[in-house]
N, C-alpha and C positions, 0 to 999 in steps of 0.2 A: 256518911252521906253517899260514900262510894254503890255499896251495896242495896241503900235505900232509894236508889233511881230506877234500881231493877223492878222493885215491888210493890208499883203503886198503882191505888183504885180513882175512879172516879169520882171528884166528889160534886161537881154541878158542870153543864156545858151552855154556853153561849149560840146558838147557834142562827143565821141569818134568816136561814129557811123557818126557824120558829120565830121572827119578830114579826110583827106589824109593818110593812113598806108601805111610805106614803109617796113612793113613787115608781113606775113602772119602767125601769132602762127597756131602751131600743134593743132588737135581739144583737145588735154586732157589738153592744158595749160590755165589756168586762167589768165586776167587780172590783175596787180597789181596796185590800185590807191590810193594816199595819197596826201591832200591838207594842203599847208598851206597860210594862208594870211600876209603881208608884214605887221610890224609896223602901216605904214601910211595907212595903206587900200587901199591902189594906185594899186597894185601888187599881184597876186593870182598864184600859184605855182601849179601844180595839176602834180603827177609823175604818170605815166604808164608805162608796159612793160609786157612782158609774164615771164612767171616761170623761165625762164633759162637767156634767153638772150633778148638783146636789147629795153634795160630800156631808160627810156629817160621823162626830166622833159620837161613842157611847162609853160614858163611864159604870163600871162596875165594882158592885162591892165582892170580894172576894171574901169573905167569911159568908154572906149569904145570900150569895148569887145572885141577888136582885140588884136593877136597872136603879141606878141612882138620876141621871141626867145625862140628856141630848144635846150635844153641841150641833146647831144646824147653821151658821154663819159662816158659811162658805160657796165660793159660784165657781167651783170644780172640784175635782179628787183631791185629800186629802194622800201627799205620798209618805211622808213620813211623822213621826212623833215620839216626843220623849215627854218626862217629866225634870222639874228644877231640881237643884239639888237637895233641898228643903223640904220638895213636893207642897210647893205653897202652887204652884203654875204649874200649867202643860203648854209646853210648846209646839206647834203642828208650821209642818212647810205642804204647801200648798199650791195649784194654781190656780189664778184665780182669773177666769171670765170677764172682759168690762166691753161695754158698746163706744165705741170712738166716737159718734154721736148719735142725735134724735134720729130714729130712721121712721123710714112713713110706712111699714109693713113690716111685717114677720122676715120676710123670704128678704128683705132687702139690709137686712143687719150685719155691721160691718163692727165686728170685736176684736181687741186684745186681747192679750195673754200674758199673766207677769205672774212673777213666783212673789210669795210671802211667807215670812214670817207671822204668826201668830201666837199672842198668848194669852192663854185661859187661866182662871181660877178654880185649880184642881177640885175644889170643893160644891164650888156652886156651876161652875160651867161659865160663869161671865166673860163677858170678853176683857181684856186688860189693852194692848195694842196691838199696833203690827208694824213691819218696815218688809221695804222688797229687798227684792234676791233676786240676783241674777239677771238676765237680757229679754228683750221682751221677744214674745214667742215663741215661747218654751214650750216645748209637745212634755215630756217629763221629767221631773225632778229625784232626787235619791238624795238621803241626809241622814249624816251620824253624828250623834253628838261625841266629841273627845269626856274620857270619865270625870273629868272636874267641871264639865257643861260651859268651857270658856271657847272652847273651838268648835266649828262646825263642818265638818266634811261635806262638800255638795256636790251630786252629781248631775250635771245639767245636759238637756238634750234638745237639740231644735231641729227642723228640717225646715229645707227651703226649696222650691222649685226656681231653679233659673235657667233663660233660654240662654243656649249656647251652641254652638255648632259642632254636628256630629258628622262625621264620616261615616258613608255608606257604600258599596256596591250596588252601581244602577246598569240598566239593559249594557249586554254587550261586554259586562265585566267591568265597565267603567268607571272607577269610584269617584264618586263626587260629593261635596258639602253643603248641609242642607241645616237647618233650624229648627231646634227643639226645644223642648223644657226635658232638665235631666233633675233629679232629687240630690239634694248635697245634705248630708246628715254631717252636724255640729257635736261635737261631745266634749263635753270638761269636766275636770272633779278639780273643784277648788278648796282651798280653805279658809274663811270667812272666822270674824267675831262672831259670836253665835248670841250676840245682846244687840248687836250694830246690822248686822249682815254687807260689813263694809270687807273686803278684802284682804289678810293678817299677813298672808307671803303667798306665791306666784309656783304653782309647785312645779318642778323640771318634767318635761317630755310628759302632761297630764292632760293634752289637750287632740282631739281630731278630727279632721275635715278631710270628707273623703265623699267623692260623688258615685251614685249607682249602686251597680252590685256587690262591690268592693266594701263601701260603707254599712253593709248587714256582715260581711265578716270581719273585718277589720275595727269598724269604727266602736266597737260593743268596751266601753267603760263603765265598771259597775262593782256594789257591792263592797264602798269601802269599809275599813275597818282600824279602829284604833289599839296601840297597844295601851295593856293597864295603866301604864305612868303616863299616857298621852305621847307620848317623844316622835312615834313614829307611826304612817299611817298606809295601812297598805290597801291592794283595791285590785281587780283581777282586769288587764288590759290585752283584747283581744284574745290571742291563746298562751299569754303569761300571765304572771304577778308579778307586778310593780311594790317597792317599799319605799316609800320617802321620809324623809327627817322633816317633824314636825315645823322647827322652830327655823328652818333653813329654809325647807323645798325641795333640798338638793336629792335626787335619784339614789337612795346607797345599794339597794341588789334588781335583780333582776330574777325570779326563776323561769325558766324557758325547758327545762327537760322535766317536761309533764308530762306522763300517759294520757294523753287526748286533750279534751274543753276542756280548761276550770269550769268550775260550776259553784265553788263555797269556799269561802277562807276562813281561817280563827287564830287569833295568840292566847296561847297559853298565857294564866294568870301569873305570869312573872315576866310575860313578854321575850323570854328567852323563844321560844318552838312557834313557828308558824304550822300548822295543819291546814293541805288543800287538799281537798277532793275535784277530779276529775273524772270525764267519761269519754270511752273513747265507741263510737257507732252506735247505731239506732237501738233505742229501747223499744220492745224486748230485743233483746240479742245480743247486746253490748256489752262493755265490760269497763270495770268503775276503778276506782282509786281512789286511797286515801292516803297522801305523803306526809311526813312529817319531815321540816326541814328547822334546821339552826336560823333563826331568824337576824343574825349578826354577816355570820359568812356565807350561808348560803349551802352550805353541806347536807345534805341528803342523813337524815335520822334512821328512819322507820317507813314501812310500805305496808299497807294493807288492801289485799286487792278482791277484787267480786266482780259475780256478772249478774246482769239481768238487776241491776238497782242503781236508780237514780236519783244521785244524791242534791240535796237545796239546802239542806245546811249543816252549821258544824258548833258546838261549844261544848270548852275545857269544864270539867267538872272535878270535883273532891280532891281542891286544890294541885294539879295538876295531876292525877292520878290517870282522869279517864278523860275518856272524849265522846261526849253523845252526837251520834249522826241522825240525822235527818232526811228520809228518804220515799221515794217509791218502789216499793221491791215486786219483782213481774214474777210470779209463777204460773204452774200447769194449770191453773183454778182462776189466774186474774192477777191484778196489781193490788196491792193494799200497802198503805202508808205503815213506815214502819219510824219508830225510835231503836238505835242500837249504839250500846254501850260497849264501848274497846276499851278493856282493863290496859292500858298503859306498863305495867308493873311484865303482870301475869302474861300479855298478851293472849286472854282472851276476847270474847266476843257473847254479848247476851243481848236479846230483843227483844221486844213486847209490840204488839200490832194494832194498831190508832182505827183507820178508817179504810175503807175498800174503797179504790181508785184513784183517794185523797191522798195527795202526798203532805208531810208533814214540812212546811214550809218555817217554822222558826219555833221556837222556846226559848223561853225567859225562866231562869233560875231563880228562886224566890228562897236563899240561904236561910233566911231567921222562921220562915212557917216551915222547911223542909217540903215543896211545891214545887211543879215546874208549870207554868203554863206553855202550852201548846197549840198551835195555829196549824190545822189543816183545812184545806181549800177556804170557806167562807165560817167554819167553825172554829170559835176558840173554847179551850178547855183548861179548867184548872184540876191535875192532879196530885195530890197528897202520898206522901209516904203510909 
């Protein structure tokens, strides 16, 4: 498997820009995509939708690339999705849009916003239930399921405008206090029953409220991650990584001597080795990192460093041997999303080049077909050894 990551072709691509939209986002709205692949490999989930409304998952078959069914039963973006363990259900977390009541015009509607739970019928697309999550007026959600699909990592985000009194400098130097609306951004990463979405333990120091411009640096919670056994979940907090003990909550490390941003985490499939990639200054020009630390104590492993590439994500592969990276690599000709493989062992480095300008934002390892699916910008890809 090691060396069969290096050498693989195309065998079909999904791609957004070739499907039929039956709906036209506003130009400020973003795409939202999130894949997951079924158990058996058979099955490829890939959710999209614009910022507000009319999310909608596609199921695919991965031996022949064709469009099995549309899940459109949703009143906002779809942010995360997995499949059961069974792969009888797909579960999607969501927000979802509701009118608080009858309004007498368009321009006069007065909505909520609550997160859910949903689960489908991996087969047919049906709906099966749903239960909420989380508080209401959620701007975004983020969700991982633990490997036994009984926990749920959630990372929830709300923003609130509240007036409150600012200090100023008025004529003459004289500072006085005056009344404004300032933004207070909310952030938590909890961990939930992933059947209930009731609350399972309270995780230490996983939560923050910070007003202004402080809360675009500080307040950034994101990107948790489970180890193999579920025991422990880590999650990159501001300009560290946090690890917490599943079954407690309790805080056990801290890393904080990072070459720049986090930007990606991963554990090794023994849970032993955490891998984070960092960036330090603006792309192009920057310069990257890839640590490998002891994910018990805390001890610094391995360093892999570069410039001019910016890294989105990170997984262990051929059983801990290697580590495929996910990135945007800038050179003299342009940016083009790359996959690169770091022989672990050998400490080398081999790559192969996805899409020009698209960074390659996540892969899903598909062990029993020898496949990785790949997601860059609104493309996903299945490729074969």
């Amino acid at each position: 498997m090691l060396f069969k990551v290096l050498f693989l072709v195309v065998v079909f691509s999904i791609s957004a820009a070739g499907q039929r939209r039956n709906f036209t986002p506003a130009p400020d709205n973003t795409s939202t995509v999130a894949v997951a692949v079924s158990p058996d490999g058979n099955t490829v989930a890939v959710a999209r939708g614009a910022a507000k409304r009319y999310g909608r998952v596609e199921l695919w078959n991965t031996q022949t690339g064709e469009l099995q069914h549309t899940i459109s039963g949703f009143d906002g973006p779809v942010w995360s999705l997995t499949f059961s363990g069974d792969g009888g259900s797909l579960i999607t977390v969501s927000t979802e849009y509701r009118e608080s009541k009858i309004q007498s015009s368009i321009k006069d509607r007065e909505e909520k916003v609550f997160g859910e739970l949903k689960w489908w019928n991996a087969q047919t697309g049906e709906f099966i239930k749903k239960v909420s999550v989380g508080n209401e007026g959620v701007r975004s959600m983020e969700a991982t399921w633990s490997p036994n699909g009984e926990l749920l990592a959630l990372v929830e985000r709300r923003t609130e405008r509240q007036l409150t009194d600012i200090s100023e400098l008025g004529a003459m130097n004289q500072r006085r206090i005056i009344s404004g609306f300032v933004n207070q951004e909310e952030t938590e990463l909890r961990l939930l029953d992933a059947q209930t979405g009731q609350r399972r333990v309270k995780l230490e120091d996983a939560s923050k409220t910070l007003r202004g411009y402080a809360a675009v640096l500080f307040g950034r919670l994101e990107r948790p991650v489970f180890s193999s056994d579920g025991t422990r979940v880590a999650a990159l907090v501001a300009e560290q990584v946090n690890i917490w003990d599943a079954a407690t909550g309790r805080k056990i490390l801290s890393l904080k001597k990072l070459n720049g941003w986090p930007t990606a985490i991963a554990f090794s499939e023994d849970g032993h080795t955490l891998a984070v990639a960092s960036m330090k200054g603006q792309m192009p020009g920057g310069e990257s990192e890839i640590s490998l630390w002891n994910a018990a104590t805390g001890k610094s492993l391995n360093k892999l460093n570069g410039k001019n590439d910016s890294i989105a994500c990170l997984q262990f592969a051929a059983e801990g041997r290697a580590l495929l990276i996910g990135s945007l690599q800038y050179g003299p000709e342009g940016a083009v999303g790359t996959v690169k493989m770091w022989d672990l062992r050998e400490n080398r480095l081999g790559k192969f080049n996805v899409h020009a300008d698209q960074a390659v934002s996540s892969f899903t390892l598909i062990r029993n077909h020898d496949a990785v699916v790949l997601q860059s910008g609104s493309d996903v890809e299945l490729r074969d050894a």
